[in-house]
TIDRENGU-327743 format. One record per residue: residue in three letters; x, y, z of N, C-alpha, C in turn; residue number from 1. Coordinates in steps of 0.2 Angstrom, whole numbers, always signed. Each point is the difference from the previous one (the first is absolute). Example, Ala and Ser with C-alpha at 12.3 -4.5 7.8 and 13.67 -1.06 7.14 Angstrom:
BEGIN
NODE  keke    npx    npy    npz   capx   capy   capz    cpx    cpy    cpz  fidren
NODE   ALA    +66    -28    +39     -4     +6     +0     +4     +6     +0       1
NODE   SER     -2     +5     -4     +4     +6     +1     -4     +5     +3       2
//
This chain:
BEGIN
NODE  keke    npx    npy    npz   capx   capy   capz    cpx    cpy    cpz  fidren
NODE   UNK   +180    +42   -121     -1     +1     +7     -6     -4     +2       1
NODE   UNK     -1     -3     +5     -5     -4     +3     -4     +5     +5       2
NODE   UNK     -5     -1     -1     -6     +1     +1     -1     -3     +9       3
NODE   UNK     -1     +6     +3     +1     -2     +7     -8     +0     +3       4
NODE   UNK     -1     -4     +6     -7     -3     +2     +1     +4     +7       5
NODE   UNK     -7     +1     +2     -1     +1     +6     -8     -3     +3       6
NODE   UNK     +1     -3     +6     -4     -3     +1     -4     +2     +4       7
NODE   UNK     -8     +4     +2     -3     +1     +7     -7     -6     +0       8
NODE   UNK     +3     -4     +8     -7     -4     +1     -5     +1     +3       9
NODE   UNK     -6     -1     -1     -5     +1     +7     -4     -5     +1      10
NODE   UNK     +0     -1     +7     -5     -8     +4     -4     +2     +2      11
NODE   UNK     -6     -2     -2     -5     +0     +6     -1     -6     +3      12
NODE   UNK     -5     +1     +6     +1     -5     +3    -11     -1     +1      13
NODE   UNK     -4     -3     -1     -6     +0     -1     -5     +1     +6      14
NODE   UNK     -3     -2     +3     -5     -6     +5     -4     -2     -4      15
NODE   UNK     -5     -6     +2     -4     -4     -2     -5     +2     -5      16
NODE   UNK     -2     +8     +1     -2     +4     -5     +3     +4     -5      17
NODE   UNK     +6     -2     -1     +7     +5     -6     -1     +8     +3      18
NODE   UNK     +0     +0     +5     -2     +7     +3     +9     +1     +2      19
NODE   UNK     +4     +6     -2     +7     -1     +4     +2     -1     +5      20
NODE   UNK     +3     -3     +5     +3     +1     +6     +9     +2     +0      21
NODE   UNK     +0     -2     -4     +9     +3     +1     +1     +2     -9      22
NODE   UNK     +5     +6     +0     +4     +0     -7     +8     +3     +3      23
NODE   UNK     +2     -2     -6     +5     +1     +3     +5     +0     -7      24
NODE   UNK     +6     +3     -3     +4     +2     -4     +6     -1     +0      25
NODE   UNK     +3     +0     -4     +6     -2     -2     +3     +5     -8      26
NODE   UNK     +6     +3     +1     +3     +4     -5     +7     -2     +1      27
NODE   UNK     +3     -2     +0     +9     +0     +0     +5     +3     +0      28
NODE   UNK     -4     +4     -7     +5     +5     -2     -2     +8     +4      29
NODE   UNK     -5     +0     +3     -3     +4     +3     +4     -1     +6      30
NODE   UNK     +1     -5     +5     +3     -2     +6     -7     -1     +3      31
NODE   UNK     -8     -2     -3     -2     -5     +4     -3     -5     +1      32
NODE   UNK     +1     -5     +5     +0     -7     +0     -5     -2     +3      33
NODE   UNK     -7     -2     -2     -5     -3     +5     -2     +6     +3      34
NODE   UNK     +0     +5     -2     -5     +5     +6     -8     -1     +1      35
NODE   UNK     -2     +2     +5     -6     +1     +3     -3     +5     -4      36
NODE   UNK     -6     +1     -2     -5     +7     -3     -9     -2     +1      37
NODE   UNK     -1     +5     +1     -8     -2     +3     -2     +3     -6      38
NODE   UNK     +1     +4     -3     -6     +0     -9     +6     +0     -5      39
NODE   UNK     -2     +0     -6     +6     +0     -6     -8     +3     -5      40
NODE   UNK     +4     +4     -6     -3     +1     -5     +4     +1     -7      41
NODE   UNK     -1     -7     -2     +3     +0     -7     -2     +2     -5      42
NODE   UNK     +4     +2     -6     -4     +4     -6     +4     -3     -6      43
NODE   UNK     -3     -3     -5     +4     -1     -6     -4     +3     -7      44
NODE   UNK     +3     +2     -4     -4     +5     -6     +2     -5     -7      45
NODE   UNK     -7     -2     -1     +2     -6     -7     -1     +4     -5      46
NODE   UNK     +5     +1     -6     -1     +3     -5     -3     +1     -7      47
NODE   UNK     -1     -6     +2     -5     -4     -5     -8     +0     -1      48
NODE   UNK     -3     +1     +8     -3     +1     +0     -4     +8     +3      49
NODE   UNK     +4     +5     +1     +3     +4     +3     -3     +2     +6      50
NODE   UNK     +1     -5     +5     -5     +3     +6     +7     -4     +8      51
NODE   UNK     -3     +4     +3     +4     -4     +7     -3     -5     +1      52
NODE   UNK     +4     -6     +5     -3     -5     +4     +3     +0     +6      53
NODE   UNK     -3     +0     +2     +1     +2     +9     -1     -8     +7      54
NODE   UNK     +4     +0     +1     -1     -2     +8     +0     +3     +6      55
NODE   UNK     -6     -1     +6     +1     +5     +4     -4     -6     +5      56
NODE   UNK     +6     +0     +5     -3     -7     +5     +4     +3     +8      57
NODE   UNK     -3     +1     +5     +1     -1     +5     -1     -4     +9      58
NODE   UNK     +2     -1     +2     +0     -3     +6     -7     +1     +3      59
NODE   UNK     -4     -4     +4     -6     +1     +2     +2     +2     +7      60
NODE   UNK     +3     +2     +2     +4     +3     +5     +2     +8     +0      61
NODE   UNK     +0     +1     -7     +3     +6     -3     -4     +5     +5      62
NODE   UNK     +4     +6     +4     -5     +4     +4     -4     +5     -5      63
NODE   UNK     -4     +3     +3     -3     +4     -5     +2     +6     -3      64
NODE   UNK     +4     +4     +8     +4     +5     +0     +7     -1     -5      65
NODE   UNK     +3     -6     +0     +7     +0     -4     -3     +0     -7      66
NODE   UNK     -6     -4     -1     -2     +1     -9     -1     +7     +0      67
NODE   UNK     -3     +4     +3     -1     +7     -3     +7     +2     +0      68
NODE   UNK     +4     +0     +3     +9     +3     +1     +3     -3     -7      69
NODE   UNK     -1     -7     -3     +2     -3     -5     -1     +3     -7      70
NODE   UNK    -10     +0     +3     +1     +4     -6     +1     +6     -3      71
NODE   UNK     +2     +5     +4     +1     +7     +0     +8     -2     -3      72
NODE   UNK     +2     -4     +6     +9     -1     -4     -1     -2     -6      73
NODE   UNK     -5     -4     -3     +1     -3     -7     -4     +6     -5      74
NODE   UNK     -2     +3     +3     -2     +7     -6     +6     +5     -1      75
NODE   UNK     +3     +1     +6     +6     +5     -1     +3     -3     -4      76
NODE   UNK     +0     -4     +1     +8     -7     -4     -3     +0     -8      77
NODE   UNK     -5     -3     +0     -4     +3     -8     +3     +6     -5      78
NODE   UNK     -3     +8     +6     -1     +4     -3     +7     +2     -3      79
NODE   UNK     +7     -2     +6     +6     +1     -2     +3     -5     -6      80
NODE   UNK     -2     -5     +1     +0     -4     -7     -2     +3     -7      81
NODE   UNK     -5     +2     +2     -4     +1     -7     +3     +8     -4      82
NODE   UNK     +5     +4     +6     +3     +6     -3     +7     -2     -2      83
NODE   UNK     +3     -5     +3     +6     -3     -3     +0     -4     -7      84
NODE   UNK     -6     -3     -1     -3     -3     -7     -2     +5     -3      85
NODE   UNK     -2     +4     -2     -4     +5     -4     +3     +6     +1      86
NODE   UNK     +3     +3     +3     +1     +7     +1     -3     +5     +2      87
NODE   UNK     -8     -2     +1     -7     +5     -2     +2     +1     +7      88
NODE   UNK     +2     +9     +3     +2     +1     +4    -10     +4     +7      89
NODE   UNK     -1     +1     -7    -10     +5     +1     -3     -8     +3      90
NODE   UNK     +0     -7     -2     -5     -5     +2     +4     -1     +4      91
NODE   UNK     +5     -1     +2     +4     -1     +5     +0     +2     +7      92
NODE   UNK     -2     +4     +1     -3     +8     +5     -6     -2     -1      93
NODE   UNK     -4     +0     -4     -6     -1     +4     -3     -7     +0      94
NODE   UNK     +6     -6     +1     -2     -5     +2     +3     +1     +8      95
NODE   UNK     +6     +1     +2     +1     +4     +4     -5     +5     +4      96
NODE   UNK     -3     +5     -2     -5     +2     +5     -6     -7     +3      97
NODE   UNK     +0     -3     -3     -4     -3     -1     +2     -8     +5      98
NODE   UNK     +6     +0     +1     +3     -4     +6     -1     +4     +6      99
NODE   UNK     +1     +8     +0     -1     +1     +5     -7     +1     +2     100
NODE   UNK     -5     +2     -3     -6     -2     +2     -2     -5     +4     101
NODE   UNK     +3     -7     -4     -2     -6     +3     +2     -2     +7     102
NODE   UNK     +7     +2     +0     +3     +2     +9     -6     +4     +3     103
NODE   UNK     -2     +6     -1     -4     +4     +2     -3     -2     +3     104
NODE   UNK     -5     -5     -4     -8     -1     +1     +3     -7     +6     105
NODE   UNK     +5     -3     -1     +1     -5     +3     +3     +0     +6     106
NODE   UNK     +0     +7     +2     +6     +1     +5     +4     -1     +2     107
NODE   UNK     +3     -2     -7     +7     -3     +1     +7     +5     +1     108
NODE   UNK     -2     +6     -2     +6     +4     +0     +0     +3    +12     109
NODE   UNK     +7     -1     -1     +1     +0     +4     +5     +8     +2     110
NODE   UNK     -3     +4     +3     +3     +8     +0     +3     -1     +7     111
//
């Protein structure tokens, strides 16, 4: 059986400074081609050395309000990640209270 590939790209685009002005993405098998994104936050976990490496680059453009929204989305997405990895249904909930707080104090939830 061969061993199938799947490819995700990402561009940045610099100013004079390497400060970001455009990023944009590409997935295929995902259905997307060139998209537009004002922050990205990449994570890879080397096992070797057993720690994450991280990229985390955004637009200078980036509003301030969409980064808080971002990153509430990206802690939700975590906390449910991390109960589908592990099972741990107790830290799972209270990473979850713990996303709602952050809406709280950020006024981000919307009643």
């Amino acid at each position: 059986m061969a061993n199938i590939k799947s490819t995700i790209e990402l561009n940045i685009e610099l100013d004079e400074n390497r400060v970001p002005e455009k990023l944009s993405w590409t997935a295929e098998d995902g259905g997307i081609n060139n998209e537009a994104a004002k922050a990205m936050m990449l994570s890879v976990w080397d096992s070797n050395k057993q720690e994450s490496l991280r990229i985390d680059l955004w637009t200078k453009d980036m509003p301030v309000d969409e980064m808080k929204v971002f990153f509430h989305q990206t802690l939700v997405s975590m906390s449910n990640t991390f109960k589908r990895a592990t099972q741990d249904e107790k830290m799972s909930a209270t990473m979850m209270d713990f996303c709602d707080y952050f809406a709280e104090k950020l006024e981000l939830k919307k009643d």
